[in-house]
C-alpha beads as a LAMMPS data file, in Angstrom:
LAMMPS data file: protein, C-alpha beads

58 atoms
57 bonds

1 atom types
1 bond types

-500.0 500.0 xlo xhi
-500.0 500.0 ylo yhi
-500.0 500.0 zlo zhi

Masses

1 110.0

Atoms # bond

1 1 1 1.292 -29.759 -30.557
2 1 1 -1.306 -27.327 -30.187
3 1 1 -3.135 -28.241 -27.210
4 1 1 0.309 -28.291 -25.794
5 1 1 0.797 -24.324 -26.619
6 1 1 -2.590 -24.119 -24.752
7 1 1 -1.642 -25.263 -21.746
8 1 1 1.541 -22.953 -21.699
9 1 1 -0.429 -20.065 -22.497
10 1 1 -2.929 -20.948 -19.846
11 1 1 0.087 -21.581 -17.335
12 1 1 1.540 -18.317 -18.348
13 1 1 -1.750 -16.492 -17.943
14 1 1 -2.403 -18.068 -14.679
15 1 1 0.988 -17.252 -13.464
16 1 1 0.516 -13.591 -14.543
17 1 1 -2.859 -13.445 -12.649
18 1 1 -0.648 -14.764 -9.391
19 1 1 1.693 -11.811 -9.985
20 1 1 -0.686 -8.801 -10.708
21 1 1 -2.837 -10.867 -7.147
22 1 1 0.483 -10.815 -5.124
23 1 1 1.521 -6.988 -5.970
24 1 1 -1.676 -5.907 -5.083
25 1 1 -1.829 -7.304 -2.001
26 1 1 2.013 -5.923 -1.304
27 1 1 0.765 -2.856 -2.316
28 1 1 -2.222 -2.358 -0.269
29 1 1 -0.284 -3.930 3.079
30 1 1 2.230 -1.029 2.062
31 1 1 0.189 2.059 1.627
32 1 1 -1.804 0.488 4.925
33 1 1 0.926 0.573 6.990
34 1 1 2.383 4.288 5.576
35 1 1 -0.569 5.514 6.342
36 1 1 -0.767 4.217 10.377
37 1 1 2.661 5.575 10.174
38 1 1 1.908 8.767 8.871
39 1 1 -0.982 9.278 11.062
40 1 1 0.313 8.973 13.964
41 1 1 3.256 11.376 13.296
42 1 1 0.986 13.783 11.837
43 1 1 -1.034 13.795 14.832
44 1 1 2.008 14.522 16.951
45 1 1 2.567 17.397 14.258
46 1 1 -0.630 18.978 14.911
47 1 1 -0.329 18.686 18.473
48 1 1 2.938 20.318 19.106
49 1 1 1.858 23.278 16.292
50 1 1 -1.816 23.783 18.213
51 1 1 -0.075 23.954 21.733
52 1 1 2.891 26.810 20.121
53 1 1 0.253 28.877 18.525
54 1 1 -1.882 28.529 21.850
55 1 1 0.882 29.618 24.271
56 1 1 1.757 32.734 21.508
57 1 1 -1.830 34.257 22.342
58 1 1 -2.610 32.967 25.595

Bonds

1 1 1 2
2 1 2 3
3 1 3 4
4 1 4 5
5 1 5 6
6 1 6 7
7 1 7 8
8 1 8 9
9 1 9 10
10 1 10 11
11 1 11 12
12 1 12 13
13 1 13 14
14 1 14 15
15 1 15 16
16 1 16 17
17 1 17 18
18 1 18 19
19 1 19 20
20 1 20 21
21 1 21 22
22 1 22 23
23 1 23 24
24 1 24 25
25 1 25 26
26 1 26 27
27 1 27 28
28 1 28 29
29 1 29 30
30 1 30 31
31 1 31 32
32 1 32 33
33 1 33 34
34 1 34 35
35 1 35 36
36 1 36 37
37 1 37 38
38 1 38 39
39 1 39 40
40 1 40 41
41 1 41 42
42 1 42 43
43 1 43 44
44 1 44 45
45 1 45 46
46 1 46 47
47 1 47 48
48 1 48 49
49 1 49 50
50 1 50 51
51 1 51 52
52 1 52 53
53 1 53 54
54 1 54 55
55 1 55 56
56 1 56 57
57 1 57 58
């Protein structure tokens, strides 16, 4: 009986390192792809801002 609790601990443990590995990796792939997203919109930000404050003093 209690090598069988073991092995369900062990399988829960394992199954809990699968989950924390899986959310990570979700995680990272979502804050990777915000951040192209962001960048690139932010760049058009910039862009548009530097050319109106250009064309007010030149």
């Amino acid at each position: 009986m209690n090598t069988r609790r073991r092995g369900v601990r062990r399988a829960l443990s394992g199954q809990a390192v699968v989950e924390y590995l899986l959310m990570t990796a979700m995680l990272l792939f979502l804050f990777t792809g915000m951040y192209k997203v962001l960048q690139t919109s932010l760049r058009k930000y910039f862009i548009s801002a530097g050319s109106a404050i250009l064309t007010a003093y030149y």
